[in-house]
N, C-alpha and C positions, 0 to 999 in steps of 0.2 A: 295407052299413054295419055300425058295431061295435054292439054292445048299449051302451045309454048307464046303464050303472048306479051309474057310478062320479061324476056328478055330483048323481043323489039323493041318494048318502050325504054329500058333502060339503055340501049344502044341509042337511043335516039337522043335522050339525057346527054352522055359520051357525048356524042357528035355536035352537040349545041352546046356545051361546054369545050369540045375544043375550039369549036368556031367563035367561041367569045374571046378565048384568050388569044387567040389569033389574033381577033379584032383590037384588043386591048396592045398586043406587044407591035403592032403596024401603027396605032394611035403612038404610041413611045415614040417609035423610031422616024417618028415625023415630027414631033416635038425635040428630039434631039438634034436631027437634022439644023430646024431653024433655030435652034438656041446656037450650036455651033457657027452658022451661019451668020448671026449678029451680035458673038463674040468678038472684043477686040481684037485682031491678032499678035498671036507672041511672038517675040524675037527667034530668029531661030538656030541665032549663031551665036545668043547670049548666055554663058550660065551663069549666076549671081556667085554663086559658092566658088568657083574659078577667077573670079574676075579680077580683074589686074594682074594675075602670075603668069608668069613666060615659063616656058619650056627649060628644062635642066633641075639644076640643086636650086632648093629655096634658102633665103636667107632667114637667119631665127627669126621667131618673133620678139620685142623689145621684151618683153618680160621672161620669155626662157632665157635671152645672152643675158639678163641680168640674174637671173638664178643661177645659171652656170660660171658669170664669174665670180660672181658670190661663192660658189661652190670651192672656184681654184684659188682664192684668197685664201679660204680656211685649211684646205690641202699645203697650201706654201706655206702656212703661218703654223701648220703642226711639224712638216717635215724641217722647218727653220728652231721649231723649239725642240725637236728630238735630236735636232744633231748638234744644239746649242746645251743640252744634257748630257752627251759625251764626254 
């Protein structure tokens, strides 16, 4: 049989490549730490996209009740001239 020397060395390769990335993703989470850490803090009761609506039915928005009564003007202005075609 050959001498197996040539698989130590690439285990050892492995082993100092994991220990790098080790080392790299412990440097991350130490830098994320302190970034977190002298982050403003957020509100945490605030949504932007919620804000001002209360609980229940919402009211239109000014440009839907104006499209919908737009909508019922022209509904009563055709059922007013079909039965004025009678």
């Amino acid at each position: 049989m050959a001498n197996r020397g040539r698989p130590t060395q690439t285990k050892r390769q492995r082993e100092r490549a994991r220990q790098e990335r080790a080392r790299m993703k412990t440097e991350r989470r130490a830098e994320a730490k302190v970034r977190r850490q002298e982050a403003p803090a957020r509100p945490s009761d605030h949504d932007p996209d919620i804000a001002g609506m209360s609980p229940g039915p919402q009211a239109m928005p000014d440009w839907q009740r104006e499209f919908f009564e737009e909508e019922q003007r022209a509904k009563e202005a055709a059922e007013k001239a079909a039965q004025e075609g009678k």
